[in-house]
C-alpha positions in Angstrom: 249.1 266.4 198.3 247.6 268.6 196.2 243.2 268.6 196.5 243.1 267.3 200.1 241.6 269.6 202.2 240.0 271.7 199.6 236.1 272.7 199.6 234.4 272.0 196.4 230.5 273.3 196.0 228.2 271.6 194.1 225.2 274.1 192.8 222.2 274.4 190.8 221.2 277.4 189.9 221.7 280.2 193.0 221.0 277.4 195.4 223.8 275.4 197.2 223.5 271.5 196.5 226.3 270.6 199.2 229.8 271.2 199.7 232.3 268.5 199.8 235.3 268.7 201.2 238.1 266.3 200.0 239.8 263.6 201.7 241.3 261.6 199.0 242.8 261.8 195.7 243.2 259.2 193.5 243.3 260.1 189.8 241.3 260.7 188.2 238.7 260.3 190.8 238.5 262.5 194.3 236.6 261.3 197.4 235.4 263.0 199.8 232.9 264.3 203.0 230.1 265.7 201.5 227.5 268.1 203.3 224.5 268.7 201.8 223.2 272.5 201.3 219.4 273.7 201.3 218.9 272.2 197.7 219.9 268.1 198.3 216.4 266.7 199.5 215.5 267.4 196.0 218.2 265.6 194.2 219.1 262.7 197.3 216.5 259.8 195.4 218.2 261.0 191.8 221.9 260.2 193.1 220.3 257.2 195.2 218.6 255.9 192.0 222.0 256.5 190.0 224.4 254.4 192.2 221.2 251.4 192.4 221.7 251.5 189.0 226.0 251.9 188.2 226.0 248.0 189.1 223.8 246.9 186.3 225.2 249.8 183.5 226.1 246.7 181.2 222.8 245.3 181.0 220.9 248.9 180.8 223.7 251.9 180.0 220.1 254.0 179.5 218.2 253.8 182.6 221.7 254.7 184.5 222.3 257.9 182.0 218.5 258.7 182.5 218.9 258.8 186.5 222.4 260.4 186.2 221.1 263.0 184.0 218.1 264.1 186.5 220.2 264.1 189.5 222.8 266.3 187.6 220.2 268.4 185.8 220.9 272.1 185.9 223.7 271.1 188.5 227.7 272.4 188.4 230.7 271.4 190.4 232.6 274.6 191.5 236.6 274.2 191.8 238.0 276.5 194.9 239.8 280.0 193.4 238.8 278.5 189.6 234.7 278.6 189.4 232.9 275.7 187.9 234.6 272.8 185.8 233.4 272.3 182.4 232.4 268.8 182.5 232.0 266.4 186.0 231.0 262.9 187.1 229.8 263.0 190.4 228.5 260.6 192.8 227.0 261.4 196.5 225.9 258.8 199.2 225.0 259.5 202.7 228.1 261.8 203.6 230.6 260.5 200.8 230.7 261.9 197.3 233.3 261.5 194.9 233.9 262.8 191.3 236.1 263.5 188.3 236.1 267.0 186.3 238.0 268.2 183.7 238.2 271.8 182.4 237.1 270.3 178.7 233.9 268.9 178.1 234.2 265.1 177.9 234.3 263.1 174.9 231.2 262.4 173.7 
């Protein structure tokens, strides 16, 4: 199956966020281990504070976009053999991450 198996990195800048290595694809989304590089402690209460809020994104759509948008500030998801995707939605917790990319920037 195609993905499985492949090493995705997630970074910011020249620092390495975390790599995560995929264990499941289920379009659009792929799940899988994540390992976090030099530059996670950083970001770890951003992501934590995005999922706490994901649940509640009907009553208050703008507190979730203002957590997502500082856990993924200055951040980019790098494809194996293609360099980094043009636009991502990525989620990490504990070990697990899991995300959706698309070589066009999403519709806005």
């Amino acid at each position: 199956m195609p993905f499985i198996g492949e090493v995705w990195r997630v970074e910011r800048g020249t620092d390495v966020v975390g790599e995560i290595t995929v264990t499941e694809a289920n379009f659009p989304w792929l799940n899988g281990r994540f390992a976090p590089g030099p530059a996670y402690p950083e970001l770890r209460p951003h992501f934590a504070r995005e999922l706490e809020l994901i649940d509640t994104l009907d009553d208050d759509l703008s507190a979730w976009e203002d957590a997502y948008n500082r856990a993924s500030d200055g951040v980019r998801l790098v494809a194996p053999g293609a360099g980094p995707v043009a636009e991502f939605l990525l989620h990490i917790e504990g070990d697990a991450a899991w995300f959706r990319w698309s070589d066009e920037p999403f519709p806005k």
